[in-house]
N, CA and C atoms as an extended XYZ file, in Angstrom:
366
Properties=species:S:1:pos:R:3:atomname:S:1:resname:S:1:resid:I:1 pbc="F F F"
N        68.575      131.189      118.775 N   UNK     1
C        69.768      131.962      118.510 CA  UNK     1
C        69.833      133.105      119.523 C   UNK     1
N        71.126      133.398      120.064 N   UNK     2
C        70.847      134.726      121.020 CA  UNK     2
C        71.114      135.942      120.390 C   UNK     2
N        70.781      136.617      120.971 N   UNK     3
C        70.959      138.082      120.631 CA  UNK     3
C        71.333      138.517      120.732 C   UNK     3
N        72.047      139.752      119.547 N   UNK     4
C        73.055      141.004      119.646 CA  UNK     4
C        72.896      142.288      120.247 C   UNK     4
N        73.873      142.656      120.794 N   UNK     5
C        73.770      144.414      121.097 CA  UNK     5
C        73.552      144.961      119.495 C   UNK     5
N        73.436      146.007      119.983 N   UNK     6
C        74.178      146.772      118.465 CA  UNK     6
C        75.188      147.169      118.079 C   UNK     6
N        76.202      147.283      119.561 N   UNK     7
C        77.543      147.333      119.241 CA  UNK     7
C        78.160      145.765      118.501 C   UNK     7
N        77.607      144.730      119.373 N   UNK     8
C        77.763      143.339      118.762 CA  UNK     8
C        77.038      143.249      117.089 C   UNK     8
N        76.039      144.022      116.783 N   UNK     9
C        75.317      143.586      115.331 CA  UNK     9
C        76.430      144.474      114.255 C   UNK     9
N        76.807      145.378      114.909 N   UNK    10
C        78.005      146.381      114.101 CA  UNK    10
C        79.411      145.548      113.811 C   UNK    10
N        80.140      144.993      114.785 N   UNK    11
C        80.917      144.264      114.431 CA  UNK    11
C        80.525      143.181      113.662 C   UNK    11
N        79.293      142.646      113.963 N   UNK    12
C        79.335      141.135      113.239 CA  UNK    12
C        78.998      141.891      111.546 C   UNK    12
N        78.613      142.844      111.454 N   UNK    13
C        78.168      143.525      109.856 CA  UNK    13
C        79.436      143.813      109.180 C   UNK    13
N        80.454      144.412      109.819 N   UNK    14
C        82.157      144.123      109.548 CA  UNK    14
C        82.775      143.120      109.158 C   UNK    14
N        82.412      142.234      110.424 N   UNK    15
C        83.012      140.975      109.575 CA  UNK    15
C        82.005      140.159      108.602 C   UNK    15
N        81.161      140.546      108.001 N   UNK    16
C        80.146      139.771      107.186 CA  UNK    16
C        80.832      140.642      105.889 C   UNK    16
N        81.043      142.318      105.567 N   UNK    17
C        81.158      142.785      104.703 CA  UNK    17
C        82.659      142.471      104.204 C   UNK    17
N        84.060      142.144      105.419 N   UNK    18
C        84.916      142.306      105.015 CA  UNK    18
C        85.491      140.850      105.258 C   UNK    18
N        85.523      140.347      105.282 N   UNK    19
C        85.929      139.109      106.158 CA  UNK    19
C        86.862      138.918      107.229 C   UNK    19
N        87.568      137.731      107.079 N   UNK    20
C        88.382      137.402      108.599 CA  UNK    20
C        89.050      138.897      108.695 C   UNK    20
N        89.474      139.580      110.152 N   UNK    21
C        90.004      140.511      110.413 CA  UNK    21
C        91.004      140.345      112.144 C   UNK    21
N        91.910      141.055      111.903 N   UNK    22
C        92.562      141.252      113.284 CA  UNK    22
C        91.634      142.389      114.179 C   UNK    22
N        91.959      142.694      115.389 N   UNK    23
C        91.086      143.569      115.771 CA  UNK    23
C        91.339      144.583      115.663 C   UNK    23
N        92.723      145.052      115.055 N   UNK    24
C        93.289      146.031      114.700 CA  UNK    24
C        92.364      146.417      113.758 C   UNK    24
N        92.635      145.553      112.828 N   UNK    25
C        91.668      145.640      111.336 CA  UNK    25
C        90.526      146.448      111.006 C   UNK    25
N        89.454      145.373      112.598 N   UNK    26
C        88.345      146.119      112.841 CA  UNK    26
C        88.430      147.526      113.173 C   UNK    26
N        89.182      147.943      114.081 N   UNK    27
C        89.092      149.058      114.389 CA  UNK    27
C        89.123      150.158      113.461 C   UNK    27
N        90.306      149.520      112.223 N   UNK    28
C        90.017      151.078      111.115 CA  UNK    28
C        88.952      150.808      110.732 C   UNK    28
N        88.072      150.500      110.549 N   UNK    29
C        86.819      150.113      109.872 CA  UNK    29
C        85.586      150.895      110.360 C   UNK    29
N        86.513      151.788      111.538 N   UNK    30
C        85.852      152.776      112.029 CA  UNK    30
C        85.523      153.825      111.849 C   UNK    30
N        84.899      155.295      111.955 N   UNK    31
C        85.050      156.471      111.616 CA  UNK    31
C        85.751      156.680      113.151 C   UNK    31
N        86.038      158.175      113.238 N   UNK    32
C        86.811      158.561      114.080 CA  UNK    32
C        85.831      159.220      114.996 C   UNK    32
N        85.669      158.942      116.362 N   UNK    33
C        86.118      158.476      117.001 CA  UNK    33
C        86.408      157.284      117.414 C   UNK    33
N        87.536      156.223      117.158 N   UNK    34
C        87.224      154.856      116.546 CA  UNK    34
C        87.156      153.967      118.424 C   UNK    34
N        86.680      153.122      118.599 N   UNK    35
C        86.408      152.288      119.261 CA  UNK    35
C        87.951      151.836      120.073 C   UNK    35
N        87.587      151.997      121.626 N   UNK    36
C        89.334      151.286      121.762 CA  UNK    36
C        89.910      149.790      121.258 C   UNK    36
N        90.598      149.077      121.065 N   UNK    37
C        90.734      148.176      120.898 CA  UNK    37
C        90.609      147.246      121.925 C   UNK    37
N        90.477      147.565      123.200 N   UNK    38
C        90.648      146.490      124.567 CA  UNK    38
C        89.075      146.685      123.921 C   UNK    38
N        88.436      147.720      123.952 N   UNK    39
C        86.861      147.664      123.667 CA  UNK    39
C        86.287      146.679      123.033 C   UNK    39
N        87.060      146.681      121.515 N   UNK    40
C        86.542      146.202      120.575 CA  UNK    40
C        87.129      144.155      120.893 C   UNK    40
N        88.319      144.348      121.665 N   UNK    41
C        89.062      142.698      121.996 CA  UNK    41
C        88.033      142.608      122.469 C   UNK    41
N        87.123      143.179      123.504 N   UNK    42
C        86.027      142.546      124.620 CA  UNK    42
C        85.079      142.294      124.120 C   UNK    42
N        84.554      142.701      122.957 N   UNK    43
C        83.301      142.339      122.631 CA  UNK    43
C        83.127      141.211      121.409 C   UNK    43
N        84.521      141.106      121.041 N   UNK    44
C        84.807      140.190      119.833 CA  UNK    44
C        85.120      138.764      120.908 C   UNK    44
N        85.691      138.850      122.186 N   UNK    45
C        85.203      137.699      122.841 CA  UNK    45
C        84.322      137.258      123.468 C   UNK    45
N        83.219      137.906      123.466 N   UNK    46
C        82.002      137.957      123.616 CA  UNK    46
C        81.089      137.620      122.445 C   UNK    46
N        81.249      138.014      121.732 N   UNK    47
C        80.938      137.526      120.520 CA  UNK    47
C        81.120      135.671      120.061 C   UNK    47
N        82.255      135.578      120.539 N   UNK    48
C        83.031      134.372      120.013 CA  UNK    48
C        82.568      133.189      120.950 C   UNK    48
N        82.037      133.535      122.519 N   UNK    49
C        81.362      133.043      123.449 CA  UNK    49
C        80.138      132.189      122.940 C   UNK    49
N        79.439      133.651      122.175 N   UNK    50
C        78.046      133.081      122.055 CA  UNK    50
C        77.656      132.460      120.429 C   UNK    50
N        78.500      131.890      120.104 N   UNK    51
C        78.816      131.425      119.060 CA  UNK    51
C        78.914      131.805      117.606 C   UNK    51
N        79.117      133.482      117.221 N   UNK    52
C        79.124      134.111      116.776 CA  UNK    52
C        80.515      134.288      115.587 C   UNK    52
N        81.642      134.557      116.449 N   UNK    53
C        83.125      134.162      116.092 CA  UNK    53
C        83.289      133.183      115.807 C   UNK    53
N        84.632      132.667      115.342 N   UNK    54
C        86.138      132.096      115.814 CA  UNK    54
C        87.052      132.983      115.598 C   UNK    54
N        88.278      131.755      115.825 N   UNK    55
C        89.585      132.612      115.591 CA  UNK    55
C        90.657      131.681      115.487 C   UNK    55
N        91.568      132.297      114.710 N   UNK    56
C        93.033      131.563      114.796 CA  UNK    56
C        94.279      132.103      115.506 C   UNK    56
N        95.173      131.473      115.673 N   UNK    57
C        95.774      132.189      116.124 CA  UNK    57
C        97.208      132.352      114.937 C   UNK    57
N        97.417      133.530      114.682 N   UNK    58
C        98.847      134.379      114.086 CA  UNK    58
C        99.542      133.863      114.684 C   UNK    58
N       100.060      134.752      115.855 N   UNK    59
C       101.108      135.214      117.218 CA  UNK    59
C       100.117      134.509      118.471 C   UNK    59
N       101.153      134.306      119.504 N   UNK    60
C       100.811      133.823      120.801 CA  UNK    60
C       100.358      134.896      121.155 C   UNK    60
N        99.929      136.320      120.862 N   UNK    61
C        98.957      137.023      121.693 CA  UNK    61
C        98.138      137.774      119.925 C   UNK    61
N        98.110      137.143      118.830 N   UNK    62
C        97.843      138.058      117.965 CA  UNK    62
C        96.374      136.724      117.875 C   UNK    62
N        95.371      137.117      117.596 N   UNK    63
C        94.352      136.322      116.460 CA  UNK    63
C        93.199      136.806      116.010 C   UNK    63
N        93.393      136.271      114.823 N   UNK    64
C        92.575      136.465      113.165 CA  UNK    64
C        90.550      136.177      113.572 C   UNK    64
N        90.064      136.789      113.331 N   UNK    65
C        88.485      136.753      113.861 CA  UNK    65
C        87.555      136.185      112.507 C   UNK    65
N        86.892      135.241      112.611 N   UNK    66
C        86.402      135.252      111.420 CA  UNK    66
C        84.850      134.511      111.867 C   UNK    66
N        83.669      134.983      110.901 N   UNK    67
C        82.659      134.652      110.881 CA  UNK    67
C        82.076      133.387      111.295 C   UNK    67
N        81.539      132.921      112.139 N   UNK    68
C        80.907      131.386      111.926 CA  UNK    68
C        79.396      131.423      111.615 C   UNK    68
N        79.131      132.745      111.405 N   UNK    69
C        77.432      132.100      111.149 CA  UNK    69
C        77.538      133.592      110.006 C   UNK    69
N        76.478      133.072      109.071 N   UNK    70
C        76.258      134.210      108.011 CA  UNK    70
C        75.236      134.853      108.411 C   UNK    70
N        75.154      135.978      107.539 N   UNK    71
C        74.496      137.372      107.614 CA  UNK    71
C        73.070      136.351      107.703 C   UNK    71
N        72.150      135.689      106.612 N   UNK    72
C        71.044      135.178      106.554 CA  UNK    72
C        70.843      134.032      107.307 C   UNK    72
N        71.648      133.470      107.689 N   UNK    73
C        71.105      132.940      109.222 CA  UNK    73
C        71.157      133.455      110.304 C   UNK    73
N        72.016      134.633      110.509 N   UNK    74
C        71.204      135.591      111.772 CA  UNK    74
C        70.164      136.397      111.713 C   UNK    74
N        69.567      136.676      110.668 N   UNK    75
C        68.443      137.377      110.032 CA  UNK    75
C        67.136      136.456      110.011 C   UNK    75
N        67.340      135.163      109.471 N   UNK    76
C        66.657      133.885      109.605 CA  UNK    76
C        66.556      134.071      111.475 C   UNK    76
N        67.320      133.738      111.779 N   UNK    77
C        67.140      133.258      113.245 CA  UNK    77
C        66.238      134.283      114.532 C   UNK    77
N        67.101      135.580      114.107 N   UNK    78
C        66.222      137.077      114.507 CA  UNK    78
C        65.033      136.951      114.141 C   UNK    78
N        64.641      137.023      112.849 N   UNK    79
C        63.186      136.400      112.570 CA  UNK    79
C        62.259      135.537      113.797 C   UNK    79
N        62.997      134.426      113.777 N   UNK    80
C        62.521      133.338      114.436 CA  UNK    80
C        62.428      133.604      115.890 C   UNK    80
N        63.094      134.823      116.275 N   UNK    81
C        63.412      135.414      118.045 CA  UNK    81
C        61.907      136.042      117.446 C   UNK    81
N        62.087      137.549      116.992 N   UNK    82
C        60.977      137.859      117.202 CA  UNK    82
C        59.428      136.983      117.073 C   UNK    82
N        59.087      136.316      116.097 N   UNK    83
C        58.024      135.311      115.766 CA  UNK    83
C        57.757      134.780      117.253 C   UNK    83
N        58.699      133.969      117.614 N   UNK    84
C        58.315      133.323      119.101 CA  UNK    84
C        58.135      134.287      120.083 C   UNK    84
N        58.646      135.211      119.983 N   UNK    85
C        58.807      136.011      121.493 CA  UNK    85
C        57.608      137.107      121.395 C   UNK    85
N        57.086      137.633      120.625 N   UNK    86
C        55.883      138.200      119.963 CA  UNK    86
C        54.966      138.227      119.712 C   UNK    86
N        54.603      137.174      118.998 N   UNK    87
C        53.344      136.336      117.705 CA  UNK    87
C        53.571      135.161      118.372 C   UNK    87
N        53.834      134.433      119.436 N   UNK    88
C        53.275      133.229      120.116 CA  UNK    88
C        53.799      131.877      118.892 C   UNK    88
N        54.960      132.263      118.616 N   UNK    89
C        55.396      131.646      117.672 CA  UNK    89
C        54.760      131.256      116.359 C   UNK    89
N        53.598      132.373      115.940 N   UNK    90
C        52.618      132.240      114.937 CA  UNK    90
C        53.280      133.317      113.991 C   UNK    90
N        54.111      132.771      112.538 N   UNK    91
C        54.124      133.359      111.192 CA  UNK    91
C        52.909      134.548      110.755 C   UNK    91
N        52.119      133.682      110.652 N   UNK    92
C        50.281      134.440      110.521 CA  UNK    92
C        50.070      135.143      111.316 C   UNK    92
N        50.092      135.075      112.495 N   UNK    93
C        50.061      136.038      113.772 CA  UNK    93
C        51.247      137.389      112.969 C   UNK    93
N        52.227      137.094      112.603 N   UNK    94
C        53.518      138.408      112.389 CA  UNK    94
C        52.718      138.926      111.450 C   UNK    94
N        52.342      138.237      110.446 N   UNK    95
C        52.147      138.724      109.163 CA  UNK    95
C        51.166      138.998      109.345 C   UNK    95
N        50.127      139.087      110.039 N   UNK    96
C        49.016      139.504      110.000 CA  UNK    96
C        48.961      141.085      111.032 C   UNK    96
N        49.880      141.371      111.652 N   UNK    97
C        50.289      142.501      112.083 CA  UNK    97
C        50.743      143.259      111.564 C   UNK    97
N        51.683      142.925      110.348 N   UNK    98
C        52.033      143.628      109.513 CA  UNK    98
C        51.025      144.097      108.281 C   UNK    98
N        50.190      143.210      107.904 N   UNK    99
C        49.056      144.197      107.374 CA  UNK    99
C        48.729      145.168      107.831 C   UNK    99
N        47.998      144.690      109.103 N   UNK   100
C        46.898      145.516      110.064 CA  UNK   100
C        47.804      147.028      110.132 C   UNK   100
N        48.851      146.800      110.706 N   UNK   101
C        49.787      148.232      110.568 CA  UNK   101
C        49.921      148.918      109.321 C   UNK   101
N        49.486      148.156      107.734 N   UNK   102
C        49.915      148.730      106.954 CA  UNK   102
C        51.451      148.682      106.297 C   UNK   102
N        51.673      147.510      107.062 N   UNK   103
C        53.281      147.576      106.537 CA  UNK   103
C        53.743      147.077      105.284 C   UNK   103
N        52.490      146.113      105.149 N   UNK   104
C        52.367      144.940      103.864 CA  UNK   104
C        51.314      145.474      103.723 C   UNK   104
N        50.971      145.204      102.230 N   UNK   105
C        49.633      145.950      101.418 CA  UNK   105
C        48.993      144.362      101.189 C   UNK   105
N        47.491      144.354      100.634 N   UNK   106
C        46.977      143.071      100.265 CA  UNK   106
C        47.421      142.527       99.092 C   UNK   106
N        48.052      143.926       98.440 N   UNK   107
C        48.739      143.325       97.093 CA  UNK   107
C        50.036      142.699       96.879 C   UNK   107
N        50.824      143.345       97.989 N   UNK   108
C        51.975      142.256       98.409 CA  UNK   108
C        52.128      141.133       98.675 C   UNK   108
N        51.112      140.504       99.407 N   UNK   109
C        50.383      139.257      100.059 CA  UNK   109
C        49.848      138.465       98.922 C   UNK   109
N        49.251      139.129       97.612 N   UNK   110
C        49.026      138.322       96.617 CA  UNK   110
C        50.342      138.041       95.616 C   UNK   110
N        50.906      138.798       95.203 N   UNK   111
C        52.262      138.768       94.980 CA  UNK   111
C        52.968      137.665       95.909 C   UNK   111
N        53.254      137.826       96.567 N   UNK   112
C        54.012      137.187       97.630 CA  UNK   112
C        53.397      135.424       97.290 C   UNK   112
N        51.915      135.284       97.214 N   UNK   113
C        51.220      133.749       97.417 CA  UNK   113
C        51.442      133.559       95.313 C   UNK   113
N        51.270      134.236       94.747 N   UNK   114
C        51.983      133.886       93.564 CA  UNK   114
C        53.297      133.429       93.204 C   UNK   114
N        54.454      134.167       93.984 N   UNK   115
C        55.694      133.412       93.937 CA  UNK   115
C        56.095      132.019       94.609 C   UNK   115
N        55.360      132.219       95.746 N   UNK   116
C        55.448      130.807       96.377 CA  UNK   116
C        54.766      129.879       96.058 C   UNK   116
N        53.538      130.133       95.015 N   UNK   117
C        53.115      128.923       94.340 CA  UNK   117
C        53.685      128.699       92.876 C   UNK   117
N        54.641      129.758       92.032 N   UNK   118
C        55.159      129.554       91.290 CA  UNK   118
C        56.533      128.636       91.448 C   UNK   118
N        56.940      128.803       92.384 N   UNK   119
C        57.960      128.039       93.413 CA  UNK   119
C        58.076      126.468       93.523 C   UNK   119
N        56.507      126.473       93.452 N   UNK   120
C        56.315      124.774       94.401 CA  UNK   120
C        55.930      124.379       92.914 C   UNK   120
N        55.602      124.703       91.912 N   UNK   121
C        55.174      123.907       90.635 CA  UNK   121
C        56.741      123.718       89.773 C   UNK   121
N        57.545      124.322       90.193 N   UNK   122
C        59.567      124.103       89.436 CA  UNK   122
C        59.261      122.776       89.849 C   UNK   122
């Protein structure tokens, strides 16, 4: 999966919270100082490039922006960027960094191997 700016992870969090939108749309969705709209057209086709968008079209110069991938499969997939690009594509490798840092406790980790074996016995 490729990767977002954060100006790109901001819009795509817009259209995940609100749905299909014009870019008008987006733009109130702004605080003030709000984003230009040629700004915000450029990055929503950029967006739409990397397979992020679609769109319909309203008007011969108007169109409607709407989601093609959900919030948890770009989160899933980000996951899966960092894991490979990081941890040598090793789960255990992540998670085992995240102990060592303290980020995950050992009791989380038992927790955690309790639900997933409560999981596999449904």
């Amino acid at each position: 999966m490729k990767q977002l700016t954060n100006k790109e992870e901001e819009i795509m969090e817009h259209m995940w919270d609100k749905g299909p939108m014009l870019v008008r749309e987006l733009q109130a969705c702004y605080d003030e100082p709000r984003p230009h709209v040629n700004t915000l057209a450029t990055l929503m086709k950029i967006l739409e490039e990397k397979g992020f968008l679609g769109h319909k079209a309203i008007t011969a110069r108007c169109f409607q922006y709407f989601a093609r991938i959900s919030r948890e499969e770009y989160r899933g997939g980000s996951l899966t960027n960092v894991v490979n690009k990081f941890f040598g594509k090793s789960y255990l490798s992540a998670v085992s960094a995240l102990v060592k840092s303290e980020k995950v406790s050992i009791d989380d980790l038992k927790e955690l191997i309790r639900e997933v074996e409560q999981n596999n016995q449904q």
